[in-house]
GULUMLO-868321 format. One line per field, with one value per residue: x, y, z of N, C-alpha, C in turn; residue in one letter. Coordinates in steps of 0.02 Angstrom, whole numbers, padded with zeros to 5 digits. Layout:
<pts>
n_px	c(X | ...)
n_py	c(Y | ...)
n_pz	c(Z | ...)
ca_px	c(X | ...)
ca_py	c(Y | ...)
ca_pz	c(Z | ...)
c_px	c(X | ...)
c_py	c(Y | ...)
c_pz	c(Z | ...)
gufi	c(A | ...)
</pts>
This chain:
<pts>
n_px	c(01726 | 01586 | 01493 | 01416 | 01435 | 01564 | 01526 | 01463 | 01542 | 01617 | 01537 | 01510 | 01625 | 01668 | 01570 | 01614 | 01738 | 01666 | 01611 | 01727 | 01773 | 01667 | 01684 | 01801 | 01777 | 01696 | 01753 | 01850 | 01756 | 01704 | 01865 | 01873 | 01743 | 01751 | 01891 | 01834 | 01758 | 01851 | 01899 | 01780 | 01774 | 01900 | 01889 | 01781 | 01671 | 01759 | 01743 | 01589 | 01576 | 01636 | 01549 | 01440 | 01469 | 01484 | 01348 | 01287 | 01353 | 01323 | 01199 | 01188 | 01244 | 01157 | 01036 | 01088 | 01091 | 00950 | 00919 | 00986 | 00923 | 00776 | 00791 | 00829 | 00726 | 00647 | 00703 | 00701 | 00566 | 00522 | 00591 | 00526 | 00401 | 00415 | 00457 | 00364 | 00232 | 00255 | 00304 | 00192 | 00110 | 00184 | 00168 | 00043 | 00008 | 00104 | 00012 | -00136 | -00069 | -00033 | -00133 | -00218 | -00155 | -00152 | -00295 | -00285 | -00236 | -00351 | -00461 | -00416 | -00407 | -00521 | -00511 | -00398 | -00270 | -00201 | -00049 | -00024 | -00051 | 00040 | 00139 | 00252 | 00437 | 00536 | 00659)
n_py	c(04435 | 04407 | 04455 | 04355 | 04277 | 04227 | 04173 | 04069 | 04008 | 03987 | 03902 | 03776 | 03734 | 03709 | 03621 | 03504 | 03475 | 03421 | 03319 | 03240 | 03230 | 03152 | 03064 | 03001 | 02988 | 02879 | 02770 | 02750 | 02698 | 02583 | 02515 | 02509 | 02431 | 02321 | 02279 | 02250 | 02133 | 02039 | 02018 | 01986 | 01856 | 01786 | 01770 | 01774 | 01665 | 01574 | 01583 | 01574 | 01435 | 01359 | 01408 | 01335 | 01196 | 01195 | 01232 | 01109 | 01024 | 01054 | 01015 | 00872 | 00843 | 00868 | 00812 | 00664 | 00688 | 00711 | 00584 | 00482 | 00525 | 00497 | 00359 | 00316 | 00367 | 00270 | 00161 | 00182 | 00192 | 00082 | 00021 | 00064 | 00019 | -00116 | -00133 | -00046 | -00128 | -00242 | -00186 | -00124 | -00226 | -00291 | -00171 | -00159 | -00300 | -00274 | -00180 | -00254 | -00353 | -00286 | -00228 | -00347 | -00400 | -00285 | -00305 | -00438 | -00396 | -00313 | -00370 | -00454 | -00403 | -00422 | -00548 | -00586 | -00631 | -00573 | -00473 | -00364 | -00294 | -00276 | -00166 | -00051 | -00045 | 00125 | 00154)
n_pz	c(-05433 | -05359 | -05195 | -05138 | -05231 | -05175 | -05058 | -05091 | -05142 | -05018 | -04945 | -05044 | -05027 | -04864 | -04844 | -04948 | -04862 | -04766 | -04810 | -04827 | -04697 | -04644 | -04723 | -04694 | -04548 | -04552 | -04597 | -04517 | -04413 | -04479 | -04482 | -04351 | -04299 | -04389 | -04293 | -04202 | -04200 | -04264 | -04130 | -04052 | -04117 | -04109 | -03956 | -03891 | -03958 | -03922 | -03781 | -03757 | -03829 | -03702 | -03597 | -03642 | -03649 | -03496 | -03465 | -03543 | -03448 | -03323 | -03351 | -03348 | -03237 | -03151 | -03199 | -03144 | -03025 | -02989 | -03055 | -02940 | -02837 | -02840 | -02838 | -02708 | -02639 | -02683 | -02622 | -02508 | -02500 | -02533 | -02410 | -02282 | -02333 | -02309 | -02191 | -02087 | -02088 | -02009 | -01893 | -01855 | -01826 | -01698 | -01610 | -01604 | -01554 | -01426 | -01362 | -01361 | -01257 | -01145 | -01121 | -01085 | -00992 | -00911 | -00876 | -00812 | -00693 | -00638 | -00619 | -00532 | -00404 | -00326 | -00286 | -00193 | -00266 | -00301 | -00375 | -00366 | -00270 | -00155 | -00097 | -00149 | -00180 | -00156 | -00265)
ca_px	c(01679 | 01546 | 01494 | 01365 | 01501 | 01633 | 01497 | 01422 | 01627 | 01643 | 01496 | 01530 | 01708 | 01654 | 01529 | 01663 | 01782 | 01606 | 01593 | 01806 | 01778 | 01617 | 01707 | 01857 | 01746 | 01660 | 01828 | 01863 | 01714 | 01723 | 01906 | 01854 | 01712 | 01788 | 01949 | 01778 | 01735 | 01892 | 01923 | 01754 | 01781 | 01935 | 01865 | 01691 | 01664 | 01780 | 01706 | 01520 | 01554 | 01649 | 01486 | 01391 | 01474 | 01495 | 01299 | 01278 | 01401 | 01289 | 01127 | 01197 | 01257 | 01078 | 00999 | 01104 | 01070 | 00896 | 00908 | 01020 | 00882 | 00731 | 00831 | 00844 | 00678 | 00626 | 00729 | 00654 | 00495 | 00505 | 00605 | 00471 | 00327 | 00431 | 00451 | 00306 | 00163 | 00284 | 00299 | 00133 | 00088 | 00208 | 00140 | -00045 | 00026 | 00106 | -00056 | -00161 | -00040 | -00046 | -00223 | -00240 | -00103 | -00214 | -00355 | -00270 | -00245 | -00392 | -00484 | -00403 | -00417 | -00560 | -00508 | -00356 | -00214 | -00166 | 00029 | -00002 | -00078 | 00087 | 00151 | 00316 | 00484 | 00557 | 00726)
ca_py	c(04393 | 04470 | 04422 | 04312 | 04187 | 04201 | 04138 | 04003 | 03939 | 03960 | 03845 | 03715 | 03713 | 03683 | 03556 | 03474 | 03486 | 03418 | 03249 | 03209 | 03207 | 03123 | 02989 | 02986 | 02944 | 02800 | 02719 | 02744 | 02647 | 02540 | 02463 | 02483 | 02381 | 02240 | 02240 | 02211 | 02079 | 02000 | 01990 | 01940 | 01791 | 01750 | 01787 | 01780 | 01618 | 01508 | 01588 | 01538 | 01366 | 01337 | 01401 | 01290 | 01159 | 01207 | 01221 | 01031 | 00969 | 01067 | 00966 | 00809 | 00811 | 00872 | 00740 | 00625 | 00711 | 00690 | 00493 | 00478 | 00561 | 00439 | 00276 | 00349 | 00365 | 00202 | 00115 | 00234 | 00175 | -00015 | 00000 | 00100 | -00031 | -00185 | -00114 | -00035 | -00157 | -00303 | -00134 | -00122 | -00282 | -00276 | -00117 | -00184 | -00365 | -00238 | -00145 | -00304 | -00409 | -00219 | -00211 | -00409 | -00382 | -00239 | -00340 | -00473 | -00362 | -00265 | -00424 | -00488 | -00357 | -00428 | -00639 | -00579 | -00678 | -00481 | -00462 | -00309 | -00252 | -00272 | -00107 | -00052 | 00001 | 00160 | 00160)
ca_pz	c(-05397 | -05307 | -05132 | -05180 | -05277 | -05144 | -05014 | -05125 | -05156 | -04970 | -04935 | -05061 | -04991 | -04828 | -04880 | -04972 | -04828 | -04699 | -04836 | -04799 | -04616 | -04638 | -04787 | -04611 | -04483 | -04580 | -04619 | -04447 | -04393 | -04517 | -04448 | -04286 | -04309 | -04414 | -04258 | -04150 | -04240 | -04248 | -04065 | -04036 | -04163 | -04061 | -03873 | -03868 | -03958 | -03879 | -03716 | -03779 | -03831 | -03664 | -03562 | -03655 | -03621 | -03436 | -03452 | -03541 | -03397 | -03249 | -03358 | -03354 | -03160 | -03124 | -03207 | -03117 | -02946 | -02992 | -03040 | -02874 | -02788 | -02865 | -02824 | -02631 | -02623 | -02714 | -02588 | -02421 | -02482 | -02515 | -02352 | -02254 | -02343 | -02289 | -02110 | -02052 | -02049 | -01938 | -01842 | -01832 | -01803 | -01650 | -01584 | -01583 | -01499 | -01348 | -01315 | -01335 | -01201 | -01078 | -01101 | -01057 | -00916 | -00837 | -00849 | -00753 | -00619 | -00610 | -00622 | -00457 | -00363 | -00272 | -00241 | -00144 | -00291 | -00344 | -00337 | -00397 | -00206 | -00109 | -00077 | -00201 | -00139 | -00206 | -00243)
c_px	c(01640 | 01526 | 01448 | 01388 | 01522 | 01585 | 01467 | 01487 | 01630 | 01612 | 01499 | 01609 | 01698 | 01595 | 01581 | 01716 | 01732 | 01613 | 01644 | 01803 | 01722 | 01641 | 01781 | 01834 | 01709 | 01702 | 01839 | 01829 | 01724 | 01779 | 01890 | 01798 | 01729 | 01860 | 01892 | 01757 | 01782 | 01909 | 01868 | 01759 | 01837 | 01910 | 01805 | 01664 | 01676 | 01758 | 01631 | 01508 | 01584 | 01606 | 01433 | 01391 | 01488 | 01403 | 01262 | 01312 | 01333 | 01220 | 01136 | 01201 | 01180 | 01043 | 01028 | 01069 | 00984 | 00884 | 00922 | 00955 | 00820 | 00743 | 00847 | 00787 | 00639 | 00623 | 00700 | 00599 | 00495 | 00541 | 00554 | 00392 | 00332 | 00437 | 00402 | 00237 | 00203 | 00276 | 00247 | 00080 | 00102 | 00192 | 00072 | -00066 | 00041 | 00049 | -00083 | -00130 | -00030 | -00113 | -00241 | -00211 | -00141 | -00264 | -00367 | -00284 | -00287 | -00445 | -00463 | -00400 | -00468 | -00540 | -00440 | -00271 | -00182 | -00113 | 00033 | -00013 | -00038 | 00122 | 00241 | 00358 | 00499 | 00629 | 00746)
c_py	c(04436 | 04429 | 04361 | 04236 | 04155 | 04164 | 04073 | 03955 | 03943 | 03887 | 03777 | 03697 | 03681 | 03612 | 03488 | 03424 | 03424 | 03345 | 03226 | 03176 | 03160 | 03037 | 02946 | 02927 | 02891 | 02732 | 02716 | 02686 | 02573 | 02467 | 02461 | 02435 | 02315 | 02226 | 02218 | 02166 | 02004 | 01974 | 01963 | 01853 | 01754 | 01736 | 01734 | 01715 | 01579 | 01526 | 01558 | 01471 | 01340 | 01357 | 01369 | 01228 | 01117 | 01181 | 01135 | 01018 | 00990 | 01033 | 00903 | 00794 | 00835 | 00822 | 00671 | 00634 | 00673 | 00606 | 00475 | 00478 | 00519 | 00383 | 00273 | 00335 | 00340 | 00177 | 00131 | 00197 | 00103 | -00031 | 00012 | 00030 | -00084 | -00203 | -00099 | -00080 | -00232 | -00254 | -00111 | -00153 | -00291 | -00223 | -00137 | -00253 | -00322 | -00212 | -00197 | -00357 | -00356 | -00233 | -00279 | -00402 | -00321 | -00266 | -00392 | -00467 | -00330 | -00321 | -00471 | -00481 | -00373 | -00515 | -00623 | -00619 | -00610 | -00476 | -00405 | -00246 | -00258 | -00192 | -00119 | -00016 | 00044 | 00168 | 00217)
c_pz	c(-05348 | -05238 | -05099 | -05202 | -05225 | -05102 | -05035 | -05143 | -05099 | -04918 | -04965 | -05028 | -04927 | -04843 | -04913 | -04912 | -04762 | -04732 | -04818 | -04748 | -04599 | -04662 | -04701 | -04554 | -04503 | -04600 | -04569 | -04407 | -04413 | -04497 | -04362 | -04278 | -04330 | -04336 | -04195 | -04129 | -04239 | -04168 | -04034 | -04063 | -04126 | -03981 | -03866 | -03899 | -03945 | -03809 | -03727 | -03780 | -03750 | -03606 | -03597 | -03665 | -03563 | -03437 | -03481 | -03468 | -03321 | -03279 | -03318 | -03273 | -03145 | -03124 | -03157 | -03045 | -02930 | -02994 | -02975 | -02820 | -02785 | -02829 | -02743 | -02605 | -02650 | -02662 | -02533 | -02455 | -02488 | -02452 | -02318 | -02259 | -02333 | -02199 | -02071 | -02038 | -02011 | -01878 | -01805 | -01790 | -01723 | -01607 | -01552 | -01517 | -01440 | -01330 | -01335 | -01271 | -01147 | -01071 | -01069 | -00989 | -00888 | -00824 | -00802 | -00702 | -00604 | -00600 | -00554 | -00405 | -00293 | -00244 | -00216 | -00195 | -00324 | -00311 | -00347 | -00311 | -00175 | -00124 | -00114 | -00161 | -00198 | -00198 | -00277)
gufi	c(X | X | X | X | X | X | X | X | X | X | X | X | X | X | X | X | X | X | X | X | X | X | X | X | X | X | X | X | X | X | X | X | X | X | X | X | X | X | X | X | X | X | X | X | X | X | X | X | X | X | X | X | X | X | X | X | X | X | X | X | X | X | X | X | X | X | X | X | X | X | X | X | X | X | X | X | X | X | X | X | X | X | X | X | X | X | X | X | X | X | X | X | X | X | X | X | X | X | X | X | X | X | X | X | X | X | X | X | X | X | X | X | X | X | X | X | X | X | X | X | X | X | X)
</pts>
């Protein structure tokens, strides 16, 4: 064999020897991948469906929060629109019966019947 051969059998040998470790590490992967697989299939899906039915449950109380929240402020306002104009009404009656009541007195000021001109104690 001349030196020529031996290097062309030492190359396919190695080559040979390069596909093994190559055919190794793909089988390797291979089960490591599929035991990946498996423990996500156990894990990771019963974790999934139980955040997604964490995330229905945090819809549902939202929506509620939200109706809750509507029906609050239904009621604030037909209270508010049942209250405010008697309130109003009442507000307008005190400053019309002040404003008549100063006029009283400023109005009597001169025929001498003003109780309002006696001099006030301070206590």
């Amino acid at each position: 064999m001349t030196v020529m051969e031996v290097s062309m059998l030492v190359i396919a040998v190695i080559n040979v020897v390069l596909m093994i470790a190559i055919v190794v590490m793909l089988l390797r992967v291979r089960k490591l991948l599929t035991s990946a697989e498996d423990v996500i299939k156990q894990h990771g899906v019963p974790l999934i469906e139980k955040l997604n039915q964490v995330a229905d449950d945090v819809k549902h109380i939202s929506q509620d929060a939200r109706r809750v929240e509507q029906r609050v402020a239904g009621a604030a306002t037909k209270v508010i629109d049942q209250v405010e104009p008697p309130i109003r009404q009442f507000a307008a009656l005190l400053a019309g019966v002040r404003a008549g009541v100063g006029k009283m007195f400023d109005a009597s000021h001169g025929n001498g019947y003003a109780v309002a001109n006696r001099p006030m104690r301070k206590e």
